[in-house]
N, CA, C and O of each residue as an XYZ file, in Angstrom:
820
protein
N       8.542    -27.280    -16.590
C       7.212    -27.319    -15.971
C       7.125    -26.349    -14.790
O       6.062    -25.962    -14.304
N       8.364    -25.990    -14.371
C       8.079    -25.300    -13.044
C       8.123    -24.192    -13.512
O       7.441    -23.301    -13.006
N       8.862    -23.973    -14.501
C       8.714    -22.609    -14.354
C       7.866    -21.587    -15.323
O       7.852    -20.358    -15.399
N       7.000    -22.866    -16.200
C       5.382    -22.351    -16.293
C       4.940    -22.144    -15.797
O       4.329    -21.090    -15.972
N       4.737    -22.914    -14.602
C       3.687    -23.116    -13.300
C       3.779    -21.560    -12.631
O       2.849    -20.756    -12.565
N       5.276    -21.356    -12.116
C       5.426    -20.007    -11.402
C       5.239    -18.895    -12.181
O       4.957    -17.845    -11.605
N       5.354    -18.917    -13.535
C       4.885    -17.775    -14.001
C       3.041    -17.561    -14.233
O       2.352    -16.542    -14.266
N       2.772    -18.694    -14.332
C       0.961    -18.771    -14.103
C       0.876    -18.209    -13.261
O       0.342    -17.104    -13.347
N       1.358    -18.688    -12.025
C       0.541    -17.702    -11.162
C       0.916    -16.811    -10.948
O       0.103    -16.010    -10.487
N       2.491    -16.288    -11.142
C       2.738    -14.870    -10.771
C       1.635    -13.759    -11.416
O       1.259    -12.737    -10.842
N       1.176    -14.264    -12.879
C       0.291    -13.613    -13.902
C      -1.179    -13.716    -12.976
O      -1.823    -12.670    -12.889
N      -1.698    -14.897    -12.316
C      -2.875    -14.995    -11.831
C      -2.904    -13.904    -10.919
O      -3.781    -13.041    -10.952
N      -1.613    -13.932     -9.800
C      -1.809    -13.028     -9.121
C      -1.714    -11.487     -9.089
O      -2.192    -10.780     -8.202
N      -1.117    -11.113    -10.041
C      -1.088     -9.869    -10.115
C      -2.639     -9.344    -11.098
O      -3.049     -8.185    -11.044
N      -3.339    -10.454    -11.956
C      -5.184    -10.361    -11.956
C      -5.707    -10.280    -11.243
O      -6.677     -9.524    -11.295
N      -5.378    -11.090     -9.972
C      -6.135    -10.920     -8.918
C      -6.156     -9.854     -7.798
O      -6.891     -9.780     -6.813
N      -5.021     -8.944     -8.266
C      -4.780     -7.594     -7.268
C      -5.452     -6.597     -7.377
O      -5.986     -5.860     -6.548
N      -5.376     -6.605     -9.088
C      -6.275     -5.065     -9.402
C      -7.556     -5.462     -9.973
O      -8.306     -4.665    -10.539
N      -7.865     -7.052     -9.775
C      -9.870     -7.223     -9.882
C     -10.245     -6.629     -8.492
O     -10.998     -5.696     -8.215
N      -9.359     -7.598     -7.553
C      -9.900     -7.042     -6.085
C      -9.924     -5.258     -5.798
O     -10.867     -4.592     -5.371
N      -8.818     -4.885     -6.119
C      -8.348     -3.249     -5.934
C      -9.399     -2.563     -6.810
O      -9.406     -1.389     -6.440
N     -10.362     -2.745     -7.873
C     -11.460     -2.029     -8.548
C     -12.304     -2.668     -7.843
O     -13.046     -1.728     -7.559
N     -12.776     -3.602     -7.319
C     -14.034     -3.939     -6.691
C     -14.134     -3.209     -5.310
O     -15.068     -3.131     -4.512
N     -12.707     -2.637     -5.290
C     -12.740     -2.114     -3.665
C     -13.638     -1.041     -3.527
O     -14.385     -0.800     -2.579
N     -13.388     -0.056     -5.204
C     -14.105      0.957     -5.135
C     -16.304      1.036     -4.986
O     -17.143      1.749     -4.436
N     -16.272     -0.100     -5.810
C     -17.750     -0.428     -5.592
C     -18.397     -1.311     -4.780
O     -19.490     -1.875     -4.724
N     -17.433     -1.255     -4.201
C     -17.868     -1.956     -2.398
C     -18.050     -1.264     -1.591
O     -18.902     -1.503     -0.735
N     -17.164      0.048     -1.585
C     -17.298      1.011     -0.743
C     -18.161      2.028     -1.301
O     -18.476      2.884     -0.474
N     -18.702      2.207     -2.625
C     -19.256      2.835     -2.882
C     -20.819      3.464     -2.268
O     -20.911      4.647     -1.941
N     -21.744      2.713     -2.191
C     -23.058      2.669     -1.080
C     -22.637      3.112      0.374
O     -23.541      3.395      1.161
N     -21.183      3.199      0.824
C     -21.602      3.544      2.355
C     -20.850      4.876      2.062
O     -21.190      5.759      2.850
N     -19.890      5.277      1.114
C     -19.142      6.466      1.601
C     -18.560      6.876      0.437
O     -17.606      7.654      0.444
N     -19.206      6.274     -0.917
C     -19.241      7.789     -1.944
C     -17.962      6.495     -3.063
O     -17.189      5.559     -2.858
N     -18.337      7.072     -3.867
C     -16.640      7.026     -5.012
C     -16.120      8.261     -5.557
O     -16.001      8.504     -6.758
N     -15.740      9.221     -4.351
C     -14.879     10.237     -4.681
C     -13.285     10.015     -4.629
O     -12.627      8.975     -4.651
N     -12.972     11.119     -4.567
C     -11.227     11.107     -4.747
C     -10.452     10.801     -3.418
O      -9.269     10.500     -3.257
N     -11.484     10.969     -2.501
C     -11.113     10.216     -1.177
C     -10.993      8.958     -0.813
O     -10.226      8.447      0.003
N     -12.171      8.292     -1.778
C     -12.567      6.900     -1.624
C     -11.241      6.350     -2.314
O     -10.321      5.700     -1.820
N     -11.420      6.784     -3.527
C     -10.228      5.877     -3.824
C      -8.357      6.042     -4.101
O      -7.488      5.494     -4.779
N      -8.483      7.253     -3.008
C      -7.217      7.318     -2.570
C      -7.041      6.575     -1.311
O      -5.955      6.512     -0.736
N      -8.333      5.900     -0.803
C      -7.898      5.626      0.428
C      -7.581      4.383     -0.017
O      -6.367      4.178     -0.040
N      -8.471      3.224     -0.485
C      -8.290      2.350     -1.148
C      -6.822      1.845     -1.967
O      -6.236      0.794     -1.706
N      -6.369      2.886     -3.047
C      -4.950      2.843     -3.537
C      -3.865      2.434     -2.345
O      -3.183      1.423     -2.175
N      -4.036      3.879     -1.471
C      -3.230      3.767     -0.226
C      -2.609      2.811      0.344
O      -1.399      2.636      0.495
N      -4.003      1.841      0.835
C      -3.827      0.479      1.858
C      -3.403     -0.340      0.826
O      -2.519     -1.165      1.060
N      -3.900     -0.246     -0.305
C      -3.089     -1.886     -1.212
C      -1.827     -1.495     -1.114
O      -1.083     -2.252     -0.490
N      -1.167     -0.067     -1.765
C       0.171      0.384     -1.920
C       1.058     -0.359     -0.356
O       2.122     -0.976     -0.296
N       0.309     -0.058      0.487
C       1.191      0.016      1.700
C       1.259     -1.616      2.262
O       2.167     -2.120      2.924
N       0.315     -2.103      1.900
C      -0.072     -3.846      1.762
C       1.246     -4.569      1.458
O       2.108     -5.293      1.956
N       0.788     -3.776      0.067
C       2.195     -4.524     -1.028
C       3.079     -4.720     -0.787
O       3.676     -5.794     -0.858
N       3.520     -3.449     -0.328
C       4.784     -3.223      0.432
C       5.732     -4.049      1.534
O       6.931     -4.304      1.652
N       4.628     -4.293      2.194
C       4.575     -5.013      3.591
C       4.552     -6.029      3.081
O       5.116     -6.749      3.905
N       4.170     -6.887      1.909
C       3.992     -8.054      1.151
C       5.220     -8.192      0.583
O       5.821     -9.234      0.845
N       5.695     -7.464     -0.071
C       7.183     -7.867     -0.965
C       8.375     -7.961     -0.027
O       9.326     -8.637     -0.418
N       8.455     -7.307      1.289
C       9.208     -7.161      2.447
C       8.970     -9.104      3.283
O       9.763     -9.918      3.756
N       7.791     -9.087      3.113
C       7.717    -10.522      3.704
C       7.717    -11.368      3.074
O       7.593    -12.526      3.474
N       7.886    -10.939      1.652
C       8.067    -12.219      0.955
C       9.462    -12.708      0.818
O       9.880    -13.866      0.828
N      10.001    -11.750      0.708
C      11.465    -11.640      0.504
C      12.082    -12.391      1.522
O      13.024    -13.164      1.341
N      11.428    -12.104      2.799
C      12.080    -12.955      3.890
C      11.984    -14.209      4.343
O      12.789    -14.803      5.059
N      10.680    -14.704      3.774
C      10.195    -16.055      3.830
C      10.737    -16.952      2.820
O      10.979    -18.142      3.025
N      10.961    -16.186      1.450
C      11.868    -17.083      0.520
C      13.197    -16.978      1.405
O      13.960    -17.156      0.456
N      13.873    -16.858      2.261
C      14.952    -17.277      2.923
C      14.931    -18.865      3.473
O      15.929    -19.536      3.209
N      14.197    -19.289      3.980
C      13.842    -20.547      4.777
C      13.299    -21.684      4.105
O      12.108    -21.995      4.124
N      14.303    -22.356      3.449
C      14.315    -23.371      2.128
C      12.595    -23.247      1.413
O      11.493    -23.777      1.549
N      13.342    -22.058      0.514
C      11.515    -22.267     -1.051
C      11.241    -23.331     -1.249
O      11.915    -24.308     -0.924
N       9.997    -23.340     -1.930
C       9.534    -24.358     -2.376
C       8.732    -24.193     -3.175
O       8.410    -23.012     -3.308
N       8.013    -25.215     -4.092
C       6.763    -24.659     -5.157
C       5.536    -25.070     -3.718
O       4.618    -24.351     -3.322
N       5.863    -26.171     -3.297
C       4.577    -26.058     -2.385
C       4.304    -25.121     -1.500
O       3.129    -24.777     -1.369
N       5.233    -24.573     -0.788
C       5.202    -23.456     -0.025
C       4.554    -22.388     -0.888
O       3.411    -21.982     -0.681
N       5.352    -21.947     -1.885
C       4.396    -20.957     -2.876
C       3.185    -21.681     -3.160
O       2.294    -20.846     -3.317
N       2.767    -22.785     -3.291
C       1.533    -23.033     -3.654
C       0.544    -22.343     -2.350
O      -0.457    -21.649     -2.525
N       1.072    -22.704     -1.171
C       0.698    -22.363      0.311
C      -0.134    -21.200     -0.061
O      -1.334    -21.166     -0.333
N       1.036    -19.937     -0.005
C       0.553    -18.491     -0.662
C      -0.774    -18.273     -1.520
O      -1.248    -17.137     -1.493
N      -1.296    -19.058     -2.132
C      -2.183    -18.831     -3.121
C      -3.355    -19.265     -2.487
O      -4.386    -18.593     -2.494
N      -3.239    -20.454     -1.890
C      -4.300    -21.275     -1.071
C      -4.873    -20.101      0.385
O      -6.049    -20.069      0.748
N      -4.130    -19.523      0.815
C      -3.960    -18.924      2.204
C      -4.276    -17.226      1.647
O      -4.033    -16.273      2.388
N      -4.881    -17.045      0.155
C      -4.112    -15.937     -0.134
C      -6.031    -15.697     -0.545
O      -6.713    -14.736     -0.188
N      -6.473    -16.834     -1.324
C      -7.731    -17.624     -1.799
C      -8.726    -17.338     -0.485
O      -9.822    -16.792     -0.615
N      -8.176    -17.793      0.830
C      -9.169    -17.676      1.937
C      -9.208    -16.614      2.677
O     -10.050    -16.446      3.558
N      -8.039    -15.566      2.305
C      -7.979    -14.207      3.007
C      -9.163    -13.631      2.377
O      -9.585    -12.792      3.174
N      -9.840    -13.661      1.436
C     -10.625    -13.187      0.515
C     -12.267    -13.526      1.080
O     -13.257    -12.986      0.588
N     -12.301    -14.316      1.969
C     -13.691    -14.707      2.408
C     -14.292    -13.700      3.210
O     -15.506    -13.542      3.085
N     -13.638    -12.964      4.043
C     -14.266    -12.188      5.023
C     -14.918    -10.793      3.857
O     -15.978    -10.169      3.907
N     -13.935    -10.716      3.035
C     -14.662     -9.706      1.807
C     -15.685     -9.865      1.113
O     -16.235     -8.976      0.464
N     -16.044    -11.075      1.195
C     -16.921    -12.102      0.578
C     -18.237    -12.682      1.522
O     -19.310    -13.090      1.078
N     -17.999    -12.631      2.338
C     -19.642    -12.608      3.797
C     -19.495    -11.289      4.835
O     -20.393    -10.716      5.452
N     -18.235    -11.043      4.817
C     -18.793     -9.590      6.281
C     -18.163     -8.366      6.052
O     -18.031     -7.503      6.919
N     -17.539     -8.222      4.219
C     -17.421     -6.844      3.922
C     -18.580     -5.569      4.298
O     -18.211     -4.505      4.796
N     -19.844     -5.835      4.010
C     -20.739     -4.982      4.440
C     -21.503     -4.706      5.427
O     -22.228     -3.728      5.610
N     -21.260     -5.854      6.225
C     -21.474     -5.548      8.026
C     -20.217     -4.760      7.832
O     -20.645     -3.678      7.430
N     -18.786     -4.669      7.891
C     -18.278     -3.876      8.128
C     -17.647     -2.582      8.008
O     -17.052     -1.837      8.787
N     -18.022     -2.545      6.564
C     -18.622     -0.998      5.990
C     -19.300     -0.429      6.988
O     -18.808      0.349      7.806
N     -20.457     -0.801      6.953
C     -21.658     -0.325      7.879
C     -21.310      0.128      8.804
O     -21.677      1.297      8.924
N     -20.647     -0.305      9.702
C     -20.144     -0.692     10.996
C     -18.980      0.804     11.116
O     -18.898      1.725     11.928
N     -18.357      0.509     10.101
C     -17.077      1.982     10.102
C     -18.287      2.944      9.623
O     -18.308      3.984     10.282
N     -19.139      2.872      8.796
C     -19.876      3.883      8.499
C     -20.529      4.465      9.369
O     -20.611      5.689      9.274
N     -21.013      3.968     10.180
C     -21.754      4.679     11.771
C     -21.179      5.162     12.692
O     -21.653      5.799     13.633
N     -19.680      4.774     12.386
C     -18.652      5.185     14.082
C     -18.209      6.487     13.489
O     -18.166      7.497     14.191
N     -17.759      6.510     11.770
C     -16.965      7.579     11.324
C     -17.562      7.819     10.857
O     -18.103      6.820     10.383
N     -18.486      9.622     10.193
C     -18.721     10.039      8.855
C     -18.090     10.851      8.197
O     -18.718     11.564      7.415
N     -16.833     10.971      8.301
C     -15.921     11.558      7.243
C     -15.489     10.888      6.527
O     -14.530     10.191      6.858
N     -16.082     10.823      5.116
C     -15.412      9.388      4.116
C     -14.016      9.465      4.120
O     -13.432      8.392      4.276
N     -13.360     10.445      3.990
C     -11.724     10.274      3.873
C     -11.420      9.605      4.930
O     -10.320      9.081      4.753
N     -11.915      9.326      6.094
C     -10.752      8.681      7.170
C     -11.660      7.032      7.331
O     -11.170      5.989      7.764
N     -13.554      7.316      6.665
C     -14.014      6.295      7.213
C     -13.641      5.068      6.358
O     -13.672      3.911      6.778
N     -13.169      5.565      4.708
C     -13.086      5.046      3.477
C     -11.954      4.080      3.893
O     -11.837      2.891      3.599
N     -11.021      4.984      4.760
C      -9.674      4.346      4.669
C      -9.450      3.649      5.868
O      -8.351      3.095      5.899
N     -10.342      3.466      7.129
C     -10.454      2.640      7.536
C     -10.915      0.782      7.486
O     -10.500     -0.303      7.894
N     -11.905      1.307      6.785
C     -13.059      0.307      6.440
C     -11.885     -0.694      5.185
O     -11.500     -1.851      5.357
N     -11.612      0.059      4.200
C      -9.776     -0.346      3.209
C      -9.270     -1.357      3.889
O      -9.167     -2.549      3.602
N      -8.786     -0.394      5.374
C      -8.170     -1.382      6.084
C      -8.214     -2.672      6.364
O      -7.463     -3.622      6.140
N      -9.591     -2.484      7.081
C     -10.082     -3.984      7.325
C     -10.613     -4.655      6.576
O     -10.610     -5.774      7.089
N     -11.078     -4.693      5.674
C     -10.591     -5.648      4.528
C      -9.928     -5.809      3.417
O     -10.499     -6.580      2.646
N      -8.887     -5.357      3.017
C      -8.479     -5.465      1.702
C      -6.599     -5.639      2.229
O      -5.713     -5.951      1.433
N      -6.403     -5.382      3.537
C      -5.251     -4.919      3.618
C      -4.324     -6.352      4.196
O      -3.126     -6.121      4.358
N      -4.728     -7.589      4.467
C      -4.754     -8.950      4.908
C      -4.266     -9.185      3.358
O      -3.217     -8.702      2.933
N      -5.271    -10.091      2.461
C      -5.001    -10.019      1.457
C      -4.107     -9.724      0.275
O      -3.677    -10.458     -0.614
N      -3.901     -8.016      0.603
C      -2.971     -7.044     -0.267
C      -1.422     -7.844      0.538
O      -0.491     -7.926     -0.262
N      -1.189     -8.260      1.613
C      -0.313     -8.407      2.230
C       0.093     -9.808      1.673
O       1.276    -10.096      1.494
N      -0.883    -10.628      1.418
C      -0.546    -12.079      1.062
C      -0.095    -11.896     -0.526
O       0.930    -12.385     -1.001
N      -1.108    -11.055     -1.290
C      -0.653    -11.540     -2.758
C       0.400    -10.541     -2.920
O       0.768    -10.384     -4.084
N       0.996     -9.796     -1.989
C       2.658     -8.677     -1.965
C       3.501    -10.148     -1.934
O       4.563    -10.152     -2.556
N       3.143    -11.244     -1.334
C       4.423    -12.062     -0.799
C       4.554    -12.864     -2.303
O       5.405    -13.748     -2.201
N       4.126    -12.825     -3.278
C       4.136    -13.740     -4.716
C       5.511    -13.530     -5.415
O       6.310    -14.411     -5.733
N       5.607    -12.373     -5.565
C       6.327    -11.503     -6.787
C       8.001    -11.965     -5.728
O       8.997    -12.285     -6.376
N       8.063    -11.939     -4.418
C       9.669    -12.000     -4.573
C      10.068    -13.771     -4.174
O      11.057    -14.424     -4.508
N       8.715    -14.229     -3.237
C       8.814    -15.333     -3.465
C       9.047    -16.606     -4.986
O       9.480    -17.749     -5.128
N       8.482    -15.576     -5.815
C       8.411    -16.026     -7.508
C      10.118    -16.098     -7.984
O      10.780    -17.032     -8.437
N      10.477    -14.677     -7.658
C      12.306    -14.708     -7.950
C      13.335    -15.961     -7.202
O      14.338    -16.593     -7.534
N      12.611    -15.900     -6.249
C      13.516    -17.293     -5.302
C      13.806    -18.282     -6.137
O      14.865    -18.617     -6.667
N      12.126    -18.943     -6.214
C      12.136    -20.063     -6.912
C      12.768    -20.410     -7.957
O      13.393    -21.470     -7.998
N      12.697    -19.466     -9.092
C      13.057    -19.358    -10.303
C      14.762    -18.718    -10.662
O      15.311    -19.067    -11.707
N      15.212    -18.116    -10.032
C      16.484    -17.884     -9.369
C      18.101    -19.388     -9.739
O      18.434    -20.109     -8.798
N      18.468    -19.469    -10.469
C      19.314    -20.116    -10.232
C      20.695    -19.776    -10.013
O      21.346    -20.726     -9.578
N      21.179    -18.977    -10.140
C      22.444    -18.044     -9.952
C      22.010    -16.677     -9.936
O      20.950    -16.359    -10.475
N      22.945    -15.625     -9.207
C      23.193    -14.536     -8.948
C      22.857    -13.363    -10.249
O      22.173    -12.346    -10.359
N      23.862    -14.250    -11.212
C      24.389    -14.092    -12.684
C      22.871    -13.830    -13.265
O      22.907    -12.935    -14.109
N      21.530    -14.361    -13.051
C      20.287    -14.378    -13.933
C      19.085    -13.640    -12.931
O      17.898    -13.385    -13.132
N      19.856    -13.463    -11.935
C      18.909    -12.834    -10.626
C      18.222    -12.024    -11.257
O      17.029    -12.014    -10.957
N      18.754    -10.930    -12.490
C      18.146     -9.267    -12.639
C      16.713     -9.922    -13.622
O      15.486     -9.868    -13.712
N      17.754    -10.446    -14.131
C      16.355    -11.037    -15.676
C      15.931    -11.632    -15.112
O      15.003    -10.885    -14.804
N      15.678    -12.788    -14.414
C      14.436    -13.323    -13.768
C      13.196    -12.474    -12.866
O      11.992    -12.488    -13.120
N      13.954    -11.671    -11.635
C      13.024    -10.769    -11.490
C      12.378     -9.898    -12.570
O      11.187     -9.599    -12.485
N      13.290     -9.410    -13.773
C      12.492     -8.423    -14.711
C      11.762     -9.158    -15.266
O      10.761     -8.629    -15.749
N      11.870    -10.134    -15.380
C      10.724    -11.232    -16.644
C       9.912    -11.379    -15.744
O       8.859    -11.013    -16.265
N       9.617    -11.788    -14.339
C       8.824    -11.922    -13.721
C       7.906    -10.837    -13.489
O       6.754    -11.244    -13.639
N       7.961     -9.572    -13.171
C       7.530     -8.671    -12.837
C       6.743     -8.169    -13.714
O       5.745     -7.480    -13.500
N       7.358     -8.646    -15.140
C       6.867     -8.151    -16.572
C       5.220     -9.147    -16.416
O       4.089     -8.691    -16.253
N       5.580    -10.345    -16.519
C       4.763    -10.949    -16.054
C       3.632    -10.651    -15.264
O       2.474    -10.626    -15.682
N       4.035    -10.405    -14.005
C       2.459     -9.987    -13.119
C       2.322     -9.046    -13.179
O       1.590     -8.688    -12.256
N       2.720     -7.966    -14.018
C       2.312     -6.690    -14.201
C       1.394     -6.693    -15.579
O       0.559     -5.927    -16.060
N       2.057     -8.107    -16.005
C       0.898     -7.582    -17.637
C      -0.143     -8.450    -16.830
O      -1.111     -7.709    -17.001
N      -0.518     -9.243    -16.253
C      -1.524     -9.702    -15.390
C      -2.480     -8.838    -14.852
O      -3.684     -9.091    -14.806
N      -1.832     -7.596    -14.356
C      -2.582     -6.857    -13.337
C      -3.439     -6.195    -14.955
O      -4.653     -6.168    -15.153
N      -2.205     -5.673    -16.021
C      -2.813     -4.612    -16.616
C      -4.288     -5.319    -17.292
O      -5.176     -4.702    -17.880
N      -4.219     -7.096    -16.945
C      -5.743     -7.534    -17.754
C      -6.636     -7.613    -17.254
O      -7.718     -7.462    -17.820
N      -6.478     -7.926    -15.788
C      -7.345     -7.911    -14.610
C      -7.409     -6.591    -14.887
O      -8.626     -6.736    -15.004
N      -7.273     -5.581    -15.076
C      -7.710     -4.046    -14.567
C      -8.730     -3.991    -15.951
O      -9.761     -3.358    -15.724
N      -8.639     -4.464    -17.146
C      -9.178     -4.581    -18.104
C     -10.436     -5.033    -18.096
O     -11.526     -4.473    -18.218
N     -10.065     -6.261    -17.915
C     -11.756     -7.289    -17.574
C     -12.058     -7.049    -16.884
O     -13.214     -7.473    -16.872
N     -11.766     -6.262    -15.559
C     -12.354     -6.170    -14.239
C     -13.785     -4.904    -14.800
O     -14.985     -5.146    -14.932
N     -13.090     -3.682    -15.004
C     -13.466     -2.521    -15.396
C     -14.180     -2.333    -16.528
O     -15.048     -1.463    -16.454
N     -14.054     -2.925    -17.589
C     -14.869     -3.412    -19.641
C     -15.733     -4.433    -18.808
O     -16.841     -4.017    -18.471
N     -15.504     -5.278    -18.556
C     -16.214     -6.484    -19.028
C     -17.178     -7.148    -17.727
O     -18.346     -7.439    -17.989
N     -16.690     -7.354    -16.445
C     -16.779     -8.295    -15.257
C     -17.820     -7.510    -14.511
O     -18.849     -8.167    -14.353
N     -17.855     -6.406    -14.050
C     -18.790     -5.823    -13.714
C     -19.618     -5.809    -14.134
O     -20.546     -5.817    -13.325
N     -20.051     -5.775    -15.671
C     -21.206     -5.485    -16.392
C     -21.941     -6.786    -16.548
O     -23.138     -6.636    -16.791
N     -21.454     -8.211    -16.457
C     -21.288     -9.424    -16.692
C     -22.066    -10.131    -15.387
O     -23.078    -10.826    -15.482
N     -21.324     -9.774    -14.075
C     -20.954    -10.690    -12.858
C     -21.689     -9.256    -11.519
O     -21.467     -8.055    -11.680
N     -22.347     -9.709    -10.582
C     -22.345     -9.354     -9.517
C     -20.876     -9.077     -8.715
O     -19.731     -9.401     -9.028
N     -21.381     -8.374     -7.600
C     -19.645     -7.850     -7.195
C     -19.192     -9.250     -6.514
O     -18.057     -9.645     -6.780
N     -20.184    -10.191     -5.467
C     -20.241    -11.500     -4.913
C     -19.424    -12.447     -6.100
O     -18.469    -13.148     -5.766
N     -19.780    -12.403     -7.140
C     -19.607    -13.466     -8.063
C     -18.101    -13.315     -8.750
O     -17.347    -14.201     -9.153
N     -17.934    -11.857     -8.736
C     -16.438    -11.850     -9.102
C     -15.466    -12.018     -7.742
O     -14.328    -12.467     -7.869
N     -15.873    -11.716     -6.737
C     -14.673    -12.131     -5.545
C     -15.363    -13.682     -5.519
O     -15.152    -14.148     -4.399
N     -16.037    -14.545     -6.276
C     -15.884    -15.554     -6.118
C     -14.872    -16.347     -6.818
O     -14.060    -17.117     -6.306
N     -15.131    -15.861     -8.913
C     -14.151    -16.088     -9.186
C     -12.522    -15.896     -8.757
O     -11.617    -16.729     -8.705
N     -12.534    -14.400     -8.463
C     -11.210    -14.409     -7.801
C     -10.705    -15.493     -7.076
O      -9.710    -16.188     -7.281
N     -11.368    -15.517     -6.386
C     -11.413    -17.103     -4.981
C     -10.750    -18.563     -5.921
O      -9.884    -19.335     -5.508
N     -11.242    -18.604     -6.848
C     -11.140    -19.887     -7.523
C     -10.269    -19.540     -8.017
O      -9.386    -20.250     -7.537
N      -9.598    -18.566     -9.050
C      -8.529    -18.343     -9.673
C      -7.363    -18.858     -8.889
O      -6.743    -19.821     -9.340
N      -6.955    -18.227     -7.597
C      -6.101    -18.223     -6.551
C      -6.053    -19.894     -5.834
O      -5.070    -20.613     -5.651
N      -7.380    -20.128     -5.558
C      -7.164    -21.359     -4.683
C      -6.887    -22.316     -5.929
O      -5.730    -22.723     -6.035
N      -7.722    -22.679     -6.786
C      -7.716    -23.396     -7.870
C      -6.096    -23.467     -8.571
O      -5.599    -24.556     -8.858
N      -5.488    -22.377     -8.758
C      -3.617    -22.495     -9.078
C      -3.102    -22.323     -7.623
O      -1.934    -21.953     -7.507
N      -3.630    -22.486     -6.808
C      -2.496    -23.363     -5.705
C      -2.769    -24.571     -5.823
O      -1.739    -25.233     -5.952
N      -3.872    -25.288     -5.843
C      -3.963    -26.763     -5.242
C      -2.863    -27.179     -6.210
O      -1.763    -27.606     -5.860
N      -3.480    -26.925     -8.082
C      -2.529    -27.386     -8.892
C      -1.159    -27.063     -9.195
O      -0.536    -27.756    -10.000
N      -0.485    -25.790     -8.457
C       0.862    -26.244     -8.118
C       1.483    -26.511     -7.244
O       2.701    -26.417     -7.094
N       0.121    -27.146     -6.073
C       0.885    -28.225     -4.849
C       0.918    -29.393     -5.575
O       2.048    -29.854     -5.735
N      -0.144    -30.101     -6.138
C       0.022    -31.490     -6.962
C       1.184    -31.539     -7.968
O       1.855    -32.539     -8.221
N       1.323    -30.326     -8.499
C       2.096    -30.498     -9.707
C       3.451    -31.028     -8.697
O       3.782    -32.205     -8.556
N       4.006    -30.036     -8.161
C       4.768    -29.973     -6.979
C       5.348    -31.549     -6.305
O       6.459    -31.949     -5.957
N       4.313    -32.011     -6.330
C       4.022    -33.661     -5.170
C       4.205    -34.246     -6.470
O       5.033    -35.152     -6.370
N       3.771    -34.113     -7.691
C       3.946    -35.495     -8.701
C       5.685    -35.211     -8.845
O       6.558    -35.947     -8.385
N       5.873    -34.076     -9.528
C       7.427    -34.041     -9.706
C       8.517    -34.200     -8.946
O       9.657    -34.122     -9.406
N       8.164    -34.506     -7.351
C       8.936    -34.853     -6.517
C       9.003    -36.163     -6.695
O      10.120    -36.678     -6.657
N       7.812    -37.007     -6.931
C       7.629    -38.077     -6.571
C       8.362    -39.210     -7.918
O       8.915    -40.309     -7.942
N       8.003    -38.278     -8.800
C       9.214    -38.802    -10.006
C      10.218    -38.253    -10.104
O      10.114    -38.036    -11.311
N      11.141    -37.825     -9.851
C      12.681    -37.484     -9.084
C      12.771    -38.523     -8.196
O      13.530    -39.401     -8.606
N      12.233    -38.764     -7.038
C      12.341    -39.952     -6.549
C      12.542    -41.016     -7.048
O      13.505    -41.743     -6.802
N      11.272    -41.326     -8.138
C      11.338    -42.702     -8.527
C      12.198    -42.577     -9.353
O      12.606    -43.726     -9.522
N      12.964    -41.670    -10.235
C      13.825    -41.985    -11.334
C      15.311    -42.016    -10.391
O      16.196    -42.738    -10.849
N      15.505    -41.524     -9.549
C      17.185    -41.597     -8.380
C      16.820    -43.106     -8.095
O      17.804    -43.310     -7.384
N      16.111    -44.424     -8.100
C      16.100    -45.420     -7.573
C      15.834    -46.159     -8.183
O      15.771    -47.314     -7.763
């Protein structure tokens, strides 16, 4: 069971990287273009996010894992996503009036919102190996199965995001779903989490 659970969401989350990472581009699109600037700036900050995400994840799975703790991540990961969701375009705007060079204003504006976020769902993928991790001996294949995992995630999210979700959904309505994807598989692998403790318990007594 657990280690359905962790691969659900490793898969949820790596959907939820590159729905958000294509919506970045048509968010920013109305204040400062979808050129090759825009969405190099965009690439950029997730790349460097990530980064900063797999570095902290790595270090936080040090300090006894947990599925609830990873559930944490998803829940915390779910509400980083709100400010993209009510004051992304006050703050477009806002970089759009101070800066008008899209290359630096693109990649500011990136910044402040997408780069919080990019940082939380970076912490999944090594926190995911912890968990699932039982010896040294299975370390390589667990990370590779995992990775395989939220990478074929991302490649469907980049799919539906780009074919299907746009044409379907307002840009509001898909960072809503996103929202639910994320919060919705944390709550249920904090419960899952709390029941299976709670029967381990009851079966040791």
């Amino acid at each position: 069971m657990k280690k359905i659970m962790v691969l659900a969401l490793a898969f949820s989350a790596g959907f939820s990287i590159m729905c958000f990472e294509l919506l970045g581009g048509r968010m920013l699109a109305p204040f400062f273009g979808s050129s090759v600037y825009v969405w190099g700036s965009i690439i950029t900050i997730f790349m460097l996010a990530l980064s900063i995400g797999y570095l902290a994840g790595g270090k936080f799975s040090l300090y006894r894992p947990n599925c609830s703790r990873f559930a944490g991540l998803f829940i915390l990961a779910a509400l980083s996503l709100l400010p993209a969701i009510f004051y992304s375009e006050a703050i477009f705007n806002f970089v759009f009036e101070q800066i008008e060079d899209p290359r630096y204003g693109s990649l500011l504006a990136s910044l402040f919102v997408f780069f919080i976020p990019g940082i939380i769902l970076g912490m999944v993928a090594p926190y995911s190996v912890r968990i699932l991790t039982q010896s040294a001996d299975s370390s390589g294949y667990i990370a590779g199965f995992l990775y395989f995992v939220s990478t074929l995630g991302s490649a469907i999210g980049t799919i539906m995001t780009s074919f299907y979700l746009v044409l379907w959904l307002e840009i509001n309505q898909i960072l809503w779903l996103t929202f639910s994807i994320l919060f919705t598989g944390g709550i249920l692998a904090f419960l899952i989490d709390r029941f299976s403790s709670a029967k381990a318990i009851k079966l040791n007594h």
